[in-house]
C-alpha positions as CSV (number, residue, x, y, z in Angstrom):
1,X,13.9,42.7,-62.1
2,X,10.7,43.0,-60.4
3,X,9.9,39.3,-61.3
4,X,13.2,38.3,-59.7
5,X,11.9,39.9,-56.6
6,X,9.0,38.4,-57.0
7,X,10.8,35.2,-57.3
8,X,13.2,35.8,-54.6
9,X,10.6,36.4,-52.0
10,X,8.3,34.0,-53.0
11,X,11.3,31.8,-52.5
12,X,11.9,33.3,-48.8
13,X,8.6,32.8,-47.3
14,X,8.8,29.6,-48.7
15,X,12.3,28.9,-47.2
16,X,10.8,30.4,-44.2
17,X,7.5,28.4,-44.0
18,X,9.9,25.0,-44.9
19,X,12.3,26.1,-41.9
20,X,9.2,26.3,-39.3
21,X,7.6,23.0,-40.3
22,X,11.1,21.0,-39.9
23,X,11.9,23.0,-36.9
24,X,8.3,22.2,-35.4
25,X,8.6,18.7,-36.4
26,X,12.1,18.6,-34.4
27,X,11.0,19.7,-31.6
28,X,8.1,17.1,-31.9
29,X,10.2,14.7,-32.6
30,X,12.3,16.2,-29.5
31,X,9.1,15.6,-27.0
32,X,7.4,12.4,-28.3
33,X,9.3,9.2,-29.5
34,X,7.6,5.9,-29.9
35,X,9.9,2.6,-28.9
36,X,8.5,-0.8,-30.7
37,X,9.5,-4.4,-29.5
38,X,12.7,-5.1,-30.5
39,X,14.0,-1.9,-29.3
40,X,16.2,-1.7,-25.9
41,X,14.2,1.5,-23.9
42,X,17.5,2.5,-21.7
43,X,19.3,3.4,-25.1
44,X,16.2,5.6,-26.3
45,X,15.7,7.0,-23.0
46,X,19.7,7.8,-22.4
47,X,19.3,9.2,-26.6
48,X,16.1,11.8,-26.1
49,X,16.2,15.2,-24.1
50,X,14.5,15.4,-20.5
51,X,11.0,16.1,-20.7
52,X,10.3,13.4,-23.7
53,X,6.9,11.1,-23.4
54,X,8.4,7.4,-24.3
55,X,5.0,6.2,-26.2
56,X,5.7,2.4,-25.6
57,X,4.5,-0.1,-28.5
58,X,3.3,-3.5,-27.3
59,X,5.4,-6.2,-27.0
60,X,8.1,-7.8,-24.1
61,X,11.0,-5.6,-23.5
62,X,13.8,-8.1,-21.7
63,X,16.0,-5.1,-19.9
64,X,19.6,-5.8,-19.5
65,X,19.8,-2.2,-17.8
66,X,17.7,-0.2,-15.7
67,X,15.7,2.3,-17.4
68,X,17.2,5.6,-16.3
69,X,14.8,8.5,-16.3
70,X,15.7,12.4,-17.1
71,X,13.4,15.6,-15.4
72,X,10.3,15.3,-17.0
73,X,10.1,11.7,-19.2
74,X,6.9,10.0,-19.5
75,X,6.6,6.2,-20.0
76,X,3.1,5.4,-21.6
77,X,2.0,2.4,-22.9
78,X,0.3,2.7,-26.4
79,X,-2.7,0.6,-25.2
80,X,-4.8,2.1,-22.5
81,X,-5.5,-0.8,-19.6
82,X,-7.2,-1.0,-16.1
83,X,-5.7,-3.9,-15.3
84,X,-7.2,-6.4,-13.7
85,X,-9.8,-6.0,-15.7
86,X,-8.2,-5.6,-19.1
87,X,-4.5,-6.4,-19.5
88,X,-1.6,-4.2,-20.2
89,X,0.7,-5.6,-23.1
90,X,3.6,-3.7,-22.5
91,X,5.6,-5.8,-21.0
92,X,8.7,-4.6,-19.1
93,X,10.9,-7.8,-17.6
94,X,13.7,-7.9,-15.1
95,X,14.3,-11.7,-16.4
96,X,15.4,-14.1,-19.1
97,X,14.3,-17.2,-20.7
98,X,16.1,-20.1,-19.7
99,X,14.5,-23.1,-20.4
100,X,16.0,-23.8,-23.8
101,X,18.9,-23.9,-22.2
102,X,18.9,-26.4,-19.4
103,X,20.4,-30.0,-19.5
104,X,18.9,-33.0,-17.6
105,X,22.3,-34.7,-15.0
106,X,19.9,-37.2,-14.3
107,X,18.7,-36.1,-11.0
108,X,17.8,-32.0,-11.8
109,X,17.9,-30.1,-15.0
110,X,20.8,-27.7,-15.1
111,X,21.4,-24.0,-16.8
112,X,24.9,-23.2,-16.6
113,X,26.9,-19.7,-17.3
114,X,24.4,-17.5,-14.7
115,X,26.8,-15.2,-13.5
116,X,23.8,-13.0,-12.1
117,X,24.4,-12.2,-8.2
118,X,23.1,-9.2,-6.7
119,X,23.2,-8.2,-3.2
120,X,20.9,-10.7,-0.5
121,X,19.5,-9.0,1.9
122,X,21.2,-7.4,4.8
123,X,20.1,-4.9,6.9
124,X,22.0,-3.1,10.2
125,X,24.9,-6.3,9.4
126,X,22.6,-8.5,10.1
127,X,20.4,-11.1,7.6
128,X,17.0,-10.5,7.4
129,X,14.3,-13.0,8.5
130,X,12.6,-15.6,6.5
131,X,9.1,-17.9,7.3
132,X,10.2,-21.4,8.7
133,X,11.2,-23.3,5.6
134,X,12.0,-20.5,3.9
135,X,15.7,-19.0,4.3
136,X,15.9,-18.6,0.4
137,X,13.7,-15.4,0.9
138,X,17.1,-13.2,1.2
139,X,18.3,-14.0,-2.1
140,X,16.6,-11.3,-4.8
141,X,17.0,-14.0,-8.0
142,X,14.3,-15.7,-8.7
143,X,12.7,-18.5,-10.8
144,X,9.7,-18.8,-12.5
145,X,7.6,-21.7,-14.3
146,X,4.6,-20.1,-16.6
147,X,5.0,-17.1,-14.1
148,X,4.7,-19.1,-11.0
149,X,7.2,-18.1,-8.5
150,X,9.4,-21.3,-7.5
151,X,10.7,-21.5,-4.0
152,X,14.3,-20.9,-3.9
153,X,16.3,-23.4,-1.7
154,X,19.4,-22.1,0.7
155,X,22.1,-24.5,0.7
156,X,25.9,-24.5,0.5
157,X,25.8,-27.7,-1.6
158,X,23.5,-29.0,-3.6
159,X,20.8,-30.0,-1.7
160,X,17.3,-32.4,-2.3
161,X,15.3,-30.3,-4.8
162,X,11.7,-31.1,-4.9
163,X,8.8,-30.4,-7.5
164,X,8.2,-26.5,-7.4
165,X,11.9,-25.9,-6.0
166,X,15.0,-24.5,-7.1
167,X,18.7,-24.0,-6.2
168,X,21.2,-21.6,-7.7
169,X,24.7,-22.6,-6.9
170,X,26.7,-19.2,-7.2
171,X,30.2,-19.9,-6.8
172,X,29.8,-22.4,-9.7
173,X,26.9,-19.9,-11.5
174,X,24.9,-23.0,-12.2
175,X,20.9,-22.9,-11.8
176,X,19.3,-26.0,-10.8
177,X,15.9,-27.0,-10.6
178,X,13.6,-30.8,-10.6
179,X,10.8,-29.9,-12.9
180,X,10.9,-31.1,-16.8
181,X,10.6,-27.3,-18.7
182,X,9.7,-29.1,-21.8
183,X,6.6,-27.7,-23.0
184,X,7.0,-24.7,-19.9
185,X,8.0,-20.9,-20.2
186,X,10.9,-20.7,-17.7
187,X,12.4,-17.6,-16.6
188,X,14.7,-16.4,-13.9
189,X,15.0,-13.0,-12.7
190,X,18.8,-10.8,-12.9
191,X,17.8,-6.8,-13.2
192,X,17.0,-5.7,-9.7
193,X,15.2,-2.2,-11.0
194,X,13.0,-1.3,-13.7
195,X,13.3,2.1,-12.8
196,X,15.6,4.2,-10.9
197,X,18.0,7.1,-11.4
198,X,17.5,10.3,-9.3
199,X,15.3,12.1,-11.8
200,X,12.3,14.4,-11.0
201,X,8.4,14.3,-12.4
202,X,8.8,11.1,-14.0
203,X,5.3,9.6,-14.6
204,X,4.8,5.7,-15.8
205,X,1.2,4.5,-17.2
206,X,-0.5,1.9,-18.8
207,X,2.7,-0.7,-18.3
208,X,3.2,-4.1,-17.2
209,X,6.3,-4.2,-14.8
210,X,7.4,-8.1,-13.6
211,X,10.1,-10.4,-12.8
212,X,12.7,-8.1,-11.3
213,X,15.3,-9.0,-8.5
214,X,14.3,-6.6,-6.3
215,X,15.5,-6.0,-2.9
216,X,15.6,-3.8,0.3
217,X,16.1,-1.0,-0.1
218,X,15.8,-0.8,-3.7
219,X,12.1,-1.1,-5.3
220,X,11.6,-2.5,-8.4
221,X,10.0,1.1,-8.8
222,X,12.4,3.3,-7.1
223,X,15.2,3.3,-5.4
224,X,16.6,4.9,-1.7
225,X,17.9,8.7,-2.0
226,X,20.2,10.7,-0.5
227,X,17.8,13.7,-0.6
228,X,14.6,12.8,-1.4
229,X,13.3,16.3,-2.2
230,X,15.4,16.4,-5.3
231,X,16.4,13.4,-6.1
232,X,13.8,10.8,-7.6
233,X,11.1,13.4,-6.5
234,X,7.4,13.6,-7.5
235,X,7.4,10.4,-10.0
236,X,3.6,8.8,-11.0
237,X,2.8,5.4,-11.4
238,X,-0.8,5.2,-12.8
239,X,-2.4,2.3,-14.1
240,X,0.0,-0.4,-14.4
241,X,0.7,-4.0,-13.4
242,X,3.5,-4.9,-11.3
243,X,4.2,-7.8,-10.4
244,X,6.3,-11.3,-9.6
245,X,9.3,-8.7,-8.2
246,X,11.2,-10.1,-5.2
247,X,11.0,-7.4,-3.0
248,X,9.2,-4.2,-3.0
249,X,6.6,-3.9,-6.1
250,X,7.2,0.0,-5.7
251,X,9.4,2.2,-3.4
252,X,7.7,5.5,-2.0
253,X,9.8,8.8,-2.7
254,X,8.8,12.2,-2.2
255,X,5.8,13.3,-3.7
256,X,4.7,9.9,-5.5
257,X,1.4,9.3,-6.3
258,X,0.6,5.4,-6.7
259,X,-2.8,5.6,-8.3
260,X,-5.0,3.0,-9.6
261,X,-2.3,0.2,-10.2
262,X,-2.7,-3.5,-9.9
263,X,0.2,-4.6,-7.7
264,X,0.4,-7.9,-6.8
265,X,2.3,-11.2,-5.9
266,X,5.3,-9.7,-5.4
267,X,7.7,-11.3,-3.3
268,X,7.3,-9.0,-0.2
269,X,5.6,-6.1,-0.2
270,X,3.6,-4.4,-2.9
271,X,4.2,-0.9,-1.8
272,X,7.4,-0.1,0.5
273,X,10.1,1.7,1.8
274,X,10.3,5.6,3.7
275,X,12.2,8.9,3.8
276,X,13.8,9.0,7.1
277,X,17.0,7.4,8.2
278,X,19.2,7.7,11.7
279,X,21.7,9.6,9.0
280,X,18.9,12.1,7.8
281,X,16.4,12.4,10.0
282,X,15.0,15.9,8.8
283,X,13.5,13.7,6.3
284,X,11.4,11.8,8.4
285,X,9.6,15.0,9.4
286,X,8.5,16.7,6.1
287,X,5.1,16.1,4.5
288,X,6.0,13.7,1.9
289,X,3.0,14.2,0.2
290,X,3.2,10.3,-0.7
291,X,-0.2,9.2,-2.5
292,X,-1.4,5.7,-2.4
293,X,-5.2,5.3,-3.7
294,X,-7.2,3.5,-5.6
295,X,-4.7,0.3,-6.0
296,X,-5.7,-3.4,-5.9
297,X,-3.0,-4.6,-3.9
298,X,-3.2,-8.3,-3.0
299,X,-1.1,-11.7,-2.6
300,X,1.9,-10.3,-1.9
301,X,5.0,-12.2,-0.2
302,X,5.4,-15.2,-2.3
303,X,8.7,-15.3,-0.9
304,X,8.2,-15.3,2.4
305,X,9.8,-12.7,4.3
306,X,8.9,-13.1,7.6
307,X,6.3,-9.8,8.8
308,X,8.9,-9.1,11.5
309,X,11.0,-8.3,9.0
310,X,8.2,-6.6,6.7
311,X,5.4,-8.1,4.1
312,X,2.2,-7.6,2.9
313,X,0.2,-5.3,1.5
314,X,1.9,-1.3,2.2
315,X,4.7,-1.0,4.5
316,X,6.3,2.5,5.3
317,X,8.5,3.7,7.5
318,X,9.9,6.9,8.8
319,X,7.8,9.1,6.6
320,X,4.8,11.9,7.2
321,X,2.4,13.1,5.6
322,X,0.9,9.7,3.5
323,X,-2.5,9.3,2.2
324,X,-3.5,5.7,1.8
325,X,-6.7,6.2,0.3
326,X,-9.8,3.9,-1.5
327,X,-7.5,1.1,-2.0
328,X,-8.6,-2.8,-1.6
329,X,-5.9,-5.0,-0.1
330,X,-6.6,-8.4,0.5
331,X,-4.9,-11.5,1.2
332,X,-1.4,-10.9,1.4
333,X,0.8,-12.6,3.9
334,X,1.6,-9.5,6.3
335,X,-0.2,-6.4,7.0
336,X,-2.4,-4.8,4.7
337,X,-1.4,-1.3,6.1
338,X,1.7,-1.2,8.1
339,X,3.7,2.1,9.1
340,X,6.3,1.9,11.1
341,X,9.6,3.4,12.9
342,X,8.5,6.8,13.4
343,X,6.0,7.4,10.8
344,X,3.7,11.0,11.7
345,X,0.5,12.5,10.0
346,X,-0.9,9.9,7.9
347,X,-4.6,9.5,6.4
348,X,-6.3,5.7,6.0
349,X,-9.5,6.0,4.3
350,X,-12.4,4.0,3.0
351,X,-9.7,1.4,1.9
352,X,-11.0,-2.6,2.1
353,X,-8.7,-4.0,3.8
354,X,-9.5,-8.0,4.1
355,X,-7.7,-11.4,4.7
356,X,-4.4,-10.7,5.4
357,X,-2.2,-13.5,7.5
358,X,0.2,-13.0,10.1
359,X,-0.5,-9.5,10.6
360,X,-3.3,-6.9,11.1
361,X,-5.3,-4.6,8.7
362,X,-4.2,-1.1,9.9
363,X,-1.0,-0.2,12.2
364,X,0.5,2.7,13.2
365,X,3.7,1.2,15.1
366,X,5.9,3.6,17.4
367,X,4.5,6.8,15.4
368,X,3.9,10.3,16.3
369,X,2.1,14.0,15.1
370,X,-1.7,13.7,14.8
371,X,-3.2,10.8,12.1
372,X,-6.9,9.6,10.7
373,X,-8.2,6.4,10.3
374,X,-11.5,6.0,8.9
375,X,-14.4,5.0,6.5
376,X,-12.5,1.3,6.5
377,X,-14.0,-2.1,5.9
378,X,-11.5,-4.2,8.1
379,X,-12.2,-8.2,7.8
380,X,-11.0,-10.4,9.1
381,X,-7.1,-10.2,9.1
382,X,-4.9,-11.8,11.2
383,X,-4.7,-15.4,11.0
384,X,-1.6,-17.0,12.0
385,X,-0.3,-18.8,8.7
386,X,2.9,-18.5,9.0
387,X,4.0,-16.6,12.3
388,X,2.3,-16.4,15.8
389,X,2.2,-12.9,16.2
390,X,-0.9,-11.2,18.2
391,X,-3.1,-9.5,15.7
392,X,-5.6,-6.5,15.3
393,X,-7.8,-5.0,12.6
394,X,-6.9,-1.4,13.5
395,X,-3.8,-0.8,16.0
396,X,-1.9,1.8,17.6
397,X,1.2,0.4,19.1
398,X,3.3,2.8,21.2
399,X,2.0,5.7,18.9
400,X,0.6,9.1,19.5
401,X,-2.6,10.6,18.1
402,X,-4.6,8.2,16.3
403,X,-8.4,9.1,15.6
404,X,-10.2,6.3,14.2
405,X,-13.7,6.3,13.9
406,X,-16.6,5.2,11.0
407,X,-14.6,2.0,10.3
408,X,-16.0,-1.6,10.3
409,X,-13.9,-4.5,12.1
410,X,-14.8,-8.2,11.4
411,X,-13.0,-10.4,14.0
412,X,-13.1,-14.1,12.5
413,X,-12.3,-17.3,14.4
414,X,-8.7,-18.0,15.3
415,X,-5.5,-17.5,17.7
416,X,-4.5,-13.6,17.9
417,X,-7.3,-12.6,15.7
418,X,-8.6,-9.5,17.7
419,X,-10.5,-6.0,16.8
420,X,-8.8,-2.7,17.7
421,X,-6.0,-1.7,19.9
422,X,-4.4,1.1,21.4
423,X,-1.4,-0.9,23.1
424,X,1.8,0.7,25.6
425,X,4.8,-1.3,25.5
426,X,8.0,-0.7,26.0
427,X,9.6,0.6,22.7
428,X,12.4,2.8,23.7
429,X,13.4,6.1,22.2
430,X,12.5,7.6,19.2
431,X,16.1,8.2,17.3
432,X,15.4,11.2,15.3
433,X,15.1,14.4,17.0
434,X,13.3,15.2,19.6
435,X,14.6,11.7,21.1
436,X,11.8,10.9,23.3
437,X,10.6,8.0,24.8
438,X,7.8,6.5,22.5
439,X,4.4,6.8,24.4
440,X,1.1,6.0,24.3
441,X,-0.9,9.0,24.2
442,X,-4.0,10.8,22.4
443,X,-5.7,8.3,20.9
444,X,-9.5,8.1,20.3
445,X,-11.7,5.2,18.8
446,X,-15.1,5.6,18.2
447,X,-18.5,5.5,16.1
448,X,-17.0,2.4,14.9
449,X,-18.7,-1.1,14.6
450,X,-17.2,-4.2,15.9
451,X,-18.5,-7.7,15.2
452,X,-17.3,-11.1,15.9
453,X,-18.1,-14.0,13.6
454,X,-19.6,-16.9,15.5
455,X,-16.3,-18.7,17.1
456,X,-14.2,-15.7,17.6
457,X,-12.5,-15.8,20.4
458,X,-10.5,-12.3,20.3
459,X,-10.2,-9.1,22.1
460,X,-10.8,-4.8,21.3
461,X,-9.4,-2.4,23.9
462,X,-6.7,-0.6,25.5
463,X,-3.5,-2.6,26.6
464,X,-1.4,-1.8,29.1
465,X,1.9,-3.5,28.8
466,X,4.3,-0.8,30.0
467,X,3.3,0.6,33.4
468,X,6.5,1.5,34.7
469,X,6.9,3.9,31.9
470,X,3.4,4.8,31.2
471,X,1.6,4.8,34.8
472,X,-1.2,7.1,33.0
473,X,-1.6,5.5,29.8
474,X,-5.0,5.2,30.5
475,X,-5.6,8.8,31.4
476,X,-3.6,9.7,28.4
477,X,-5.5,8.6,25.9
478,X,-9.3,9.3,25.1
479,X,-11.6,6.2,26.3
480,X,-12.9,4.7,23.5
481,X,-17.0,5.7,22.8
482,X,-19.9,5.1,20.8
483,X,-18.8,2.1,19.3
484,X,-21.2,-0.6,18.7
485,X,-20.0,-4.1,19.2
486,X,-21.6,-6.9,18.0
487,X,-21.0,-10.2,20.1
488,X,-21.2,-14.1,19.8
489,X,-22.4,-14.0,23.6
490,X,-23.3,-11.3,25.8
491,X,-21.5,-11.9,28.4
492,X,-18.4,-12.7,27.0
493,X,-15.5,-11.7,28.2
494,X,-13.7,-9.9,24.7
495,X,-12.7,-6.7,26.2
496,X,-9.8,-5.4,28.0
497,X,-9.5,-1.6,29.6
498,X,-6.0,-2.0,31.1
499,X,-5.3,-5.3,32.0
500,X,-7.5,-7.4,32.9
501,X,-9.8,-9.3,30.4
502,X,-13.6,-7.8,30.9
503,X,-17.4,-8.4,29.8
504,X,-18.7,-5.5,28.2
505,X,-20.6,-4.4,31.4
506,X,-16.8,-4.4,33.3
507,X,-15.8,-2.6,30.5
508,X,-17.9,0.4,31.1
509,X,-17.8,-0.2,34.8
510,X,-14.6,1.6,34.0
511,X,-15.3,4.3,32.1
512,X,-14.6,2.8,28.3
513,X,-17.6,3.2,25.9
514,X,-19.8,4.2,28.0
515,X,-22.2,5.7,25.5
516,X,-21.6,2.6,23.4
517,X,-24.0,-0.9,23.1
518,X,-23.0,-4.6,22.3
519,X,-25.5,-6.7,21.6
520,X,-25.7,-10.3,19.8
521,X,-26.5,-9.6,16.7
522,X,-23.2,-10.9,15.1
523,X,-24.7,-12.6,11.7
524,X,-26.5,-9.6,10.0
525,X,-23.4,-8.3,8.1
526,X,-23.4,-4.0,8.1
527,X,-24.9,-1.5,5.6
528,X,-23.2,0.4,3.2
529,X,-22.6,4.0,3.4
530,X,-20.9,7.3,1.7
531,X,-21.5,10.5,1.5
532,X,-21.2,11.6,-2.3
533,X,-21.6,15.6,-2.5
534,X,-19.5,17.5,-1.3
535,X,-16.2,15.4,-1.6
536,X,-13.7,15.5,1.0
537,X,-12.2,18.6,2.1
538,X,-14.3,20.7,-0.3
539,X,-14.9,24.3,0.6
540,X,-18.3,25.2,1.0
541,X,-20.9,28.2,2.0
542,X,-24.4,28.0,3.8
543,X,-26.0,26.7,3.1
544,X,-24.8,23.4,1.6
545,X,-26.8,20.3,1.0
546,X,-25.2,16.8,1.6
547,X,-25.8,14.3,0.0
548,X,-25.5,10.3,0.7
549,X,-25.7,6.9,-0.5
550,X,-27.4,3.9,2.0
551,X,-28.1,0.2,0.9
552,X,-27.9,-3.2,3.5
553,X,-29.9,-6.4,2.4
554,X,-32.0,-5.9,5.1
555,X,-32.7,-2.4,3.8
556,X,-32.3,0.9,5.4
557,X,-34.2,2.4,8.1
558,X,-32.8,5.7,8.3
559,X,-30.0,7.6,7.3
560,X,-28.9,9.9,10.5
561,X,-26.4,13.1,10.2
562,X,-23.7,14.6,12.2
563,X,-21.5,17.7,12.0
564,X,-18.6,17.3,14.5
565,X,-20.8,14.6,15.7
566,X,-23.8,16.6,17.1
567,X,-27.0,15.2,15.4
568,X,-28.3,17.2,12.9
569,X,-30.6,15.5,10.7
570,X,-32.6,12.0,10.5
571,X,-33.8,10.8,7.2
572,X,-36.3,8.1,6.9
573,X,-36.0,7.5,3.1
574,X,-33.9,7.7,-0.1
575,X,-32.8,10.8,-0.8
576,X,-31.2,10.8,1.9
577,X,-30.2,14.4,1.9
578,X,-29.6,16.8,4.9
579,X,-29.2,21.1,4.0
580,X,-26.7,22.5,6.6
581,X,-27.1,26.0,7.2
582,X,-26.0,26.9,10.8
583,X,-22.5,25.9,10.2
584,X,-19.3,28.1,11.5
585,X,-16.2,29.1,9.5
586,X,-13.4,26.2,9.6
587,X,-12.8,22.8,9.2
588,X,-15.8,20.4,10.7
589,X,-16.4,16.5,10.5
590,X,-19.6,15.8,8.6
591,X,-20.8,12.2,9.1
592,X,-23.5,10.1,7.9
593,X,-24.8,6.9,10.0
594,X,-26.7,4.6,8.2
595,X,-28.8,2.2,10.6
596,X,-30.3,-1.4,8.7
597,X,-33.5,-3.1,9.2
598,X,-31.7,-5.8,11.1
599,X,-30.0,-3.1,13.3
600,X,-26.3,-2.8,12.2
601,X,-24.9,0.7,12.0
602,X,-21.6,1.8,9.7
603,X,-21.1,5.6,9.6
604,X,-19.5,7.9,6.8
605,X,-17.2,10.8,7.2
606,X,-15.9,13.8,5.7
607,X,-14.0,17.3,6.4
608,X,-15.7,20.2,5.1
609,X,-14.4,23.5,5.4
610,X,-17.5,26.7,5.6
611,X,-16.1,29.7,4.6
């Protein structure tokens, strides 16, 4: 008897012990599923519980379906990647192979049985606008030789096609295209989204995300919601690749953070989208809490939308509350920062923001609520490739409350290549409640340093072009100070306060910058500058020491500080440290102004907050 009991609960614990190892390793299995090549990720996602982490194997996964997130999922590639230094080999495609299939008619090499046809672009009933030469751009399919984007005809027959050119006759659902693909990987894009669904807290890392039809207003990342704040909400995309998408590389939603991604040569824009529309405007208003930083975002618009339309680097609309932040954008065809229709309350800083065409660097457009632009290398953007548009390194364009100081603005030669702008024009009213008429007021530039290359022929100022509406735009906006402007001739006549085109002495004959200084001294390049310790928006006691980083070619002469720009501190030499002691309670501007041997200045700033 008593070794039966024995037995028996021997038996039990180990029934017991047997039940809590398979019920921990179903709930493991529950939380954490691996998905290998071969596998179709839709069915394992739409298979697994909300809240599972996808750990992706890698491989190419050719979707035939968008992946449809539940609350909580995590995409992670298995290989860690910091792209575009090291590759991410989990590939996730929007396209299929094609090559294999196509027939030579003697003229072009046909694929027949394509019955792919998503929506081209419409917006407001209307199409949307293409470059010259370009009217294919509103068609989301797209071809691809060894990953290079072909240019994608619009005809209602078939028309001439050329080396680097294709046509796809719908009706018929036959692809056709001059170039031989023997000995050529040749793809064409038919899933418009990689990821969408209206789930919340999704995160996606270490991925490669390409070749996707994407199209306004769907992202290839993303898609438009009825309610952003609960549909689609708080979603992070961390290091991955995306790229070779038609339209937007990702859509913005509430709450998304964008960090550290490579996003480039997509076919518009690598970031895009908003929150607010004329149906639900309350959305307009919130802080989104939208989080772009740390991103290489370059070559974007390979299909040439036309910037009128929207292209580039970032465009938003209709949204408060983003921070675009430590991000380099570079040589896309449109603006490198663009927010438009409404936007309120954004941050822009220390981003590089270089050689963008057609458009400017950084533009608040019809915008509103109180916004920061600073700590920004601005070079050279602007050059009219494609489109004669008028263009600035940092703008305000019938906006409201634009502080921009400690940025650098590098005005090169060419048409409508100019420096910064706070501009009145007649915009009309603002849609969304509280329907006003879109003004001019409350901006401020200053501390910031100007130069024009040798050649540059462009302008920096305030432009009035809407006096009937604005008589005191002037006196409504903060004259621009303390800048320092660097010139190809001294007497040149670069600046405009109003109307009228000026010489810097005209300028502030009038009352604009009149604490600042141009010189000649247009060839010596700028120093570099941060301030490392405390971060941003730390909160700090007295007393505090700051800390900061100087280096110019030239060397350094002195490192100067500010705190709500009263001098504080001048620093010959490295360290160059400043203790702050006499410092109230609140928030306060802490700057540091970094002056080279050949006598260039660039300033860097920060909000600290003394308790």
């Amino acid at each position: 008897m008593f070794a039966h009991s024995l037995s028996y609960k021997l038996s039990k614990k180990f029934f017991t012990f047997v039940l809590i190892v398979f019920c921990s390793a179903a709930v493991s299995q529950a939380t954490t599923v691996d998905i290998h090549p071969g596998e179709d990720i839709p069915t394992v996602v739409a298979a697994n519980p909300a809240g599972t982490t996808f750990t992706i194997y890698p491989g190419t996964y050719r979707l035939t379906t968008p992946i449809i997130p539940k609350n909580g999922d995590k995409f992670i590639g298995q290989t860690a990647c910091a792209r575009p230094t090291t590759s991410c080999p989990v590939v996730i495609s929007g396209s299929k192979v094609i090559g294999g299939l196509a027939t030579f008619n003697g003229t072009n090499y046909q694929v027949t049985n394509q019955t792919q046809q998503n929506q081209k672009a419409i917006v407001e009933g209307k199409e949307v606008l293409c470059d010259v030469g370009w009217p294919g751009c509103i068609y989301p399919e797209d071809l691809y030789f060894d990953h290079k984007p072909y240019q994608h005809l619009d005809s209602p027959t078939l028309p001439a096609i050329g080396s680097g050119q294709w046509w796809f006759d719908y009706p018929n659902h036959v692809i056709y295209f001059h170039d031989n693909p023997s000995g050529h990987n040749v793809e064409t894009s038919f899933l418009q989204v990689a990821f969408g669904g209206n789930a919340n807290n999704v995160t996606m890392q270490y991925l490669t995300i390409e070749e996707f039809a994407s199209l306004y207003p769907w992202g290839t990342i993303g898609v438009y919601y009825a309610d952003p704040t609960t549909q689609g909400a708080h979603w992070t995309i961390e290091n991955c690749e995306i790229l070779l998408n038609h339209g937007y590389g990702v859509r913005v939603g509430y709450g998304m953070l964008i960090l550290d991604n490579y996003i480039h040569d997509n076919g518009e824009n690598g970031v895009g989208g908003g929150l607010g529309t004329t149906s639900s405007p309350s959305n307009q208003s919130m802080n989104s809490g939208i989080v772009i930083q740390g991103n290489i975002i370059n070559h974007n618009d390979y299909a040439h939308f036309n910037v009128d339309f929207g292209a580039g680097g970032i465009k938003i609309g209709a949204t408060s509350g983003i921070t675009v932040r430590g991000n380099t954008i570079q040589n896309n065809e449109g603006e490198g920062v663009h927010f438009d229709d409404y936007s309120e309350n954004v941050f822009v800083d220390g981003n590089l923001i270089t050689d963008n065409t057609d458009a400017g660097g950084i533009s608040m457009e019809m915008g509103y609520g109180t916004s920061t632009f600073r700590n920004n290398i601005t070079l050279r953007n602007g050059a009219q490739v494609n489109a004669a548009y008028w263009n600035n390194q940092i703008e305000s364009s019938s906006s409201v409350g634009i502080k921009a100081y400690c940025n650098v603005m590098e005005i090169s030669p060419g048409k409508g290549i100019n420096g910064f702008d706070v501009l009145a024009a007649d915009r009309g009213y603002n849609p969304y409640p509280p329907y006003q008429y879109l003004v001019s007021t409350g901006n401020y530039f200053h501390h910031n340093t100007v130069i024009w290359d040798p050649g540059a022929t462009g302008g920096t100022g305030y432009f009035q072009t809407d006096a009937g509406n604005e008589p005191n735009f002037i006196a409504d906006n903060r004259p621009p100070d303390y800048n320092t402007y660097h010139l190809s001739s001294a007497t040149s006549y670069h600046f405009v306060y109003q109307t009228s085109q000026l010489n810097f002495a005209e300028y502030q004959a009038l009352g604009a910058d009149i604490h600042g200084t141009a010189d000649t001294n247009n060839t010596s390049g700028y120093p570099a500058v941060a301030i490392t310790s405390p971060l941003d928006q730390s909160t700090v006691t007295n007393p505090v020491t700051v800390k900061a980083t100087a280096s110019d070619k030239s060397g350094i002469s002195r490192v100067e500080f500010y705190v709500d720009w009263k001098l504080q501190s001048t620093v010959a030499g490295a360290p160059y440290n400043f203790t702050w002691t006499n410092g109230t309670s609140g928030a306060h501007t802490v700057a540091a102004m970094a002056y080279s041997n050949a006598g260039i200045r660039n300033c860097y700033a920060v909000t600290l907050h003394k308790q």
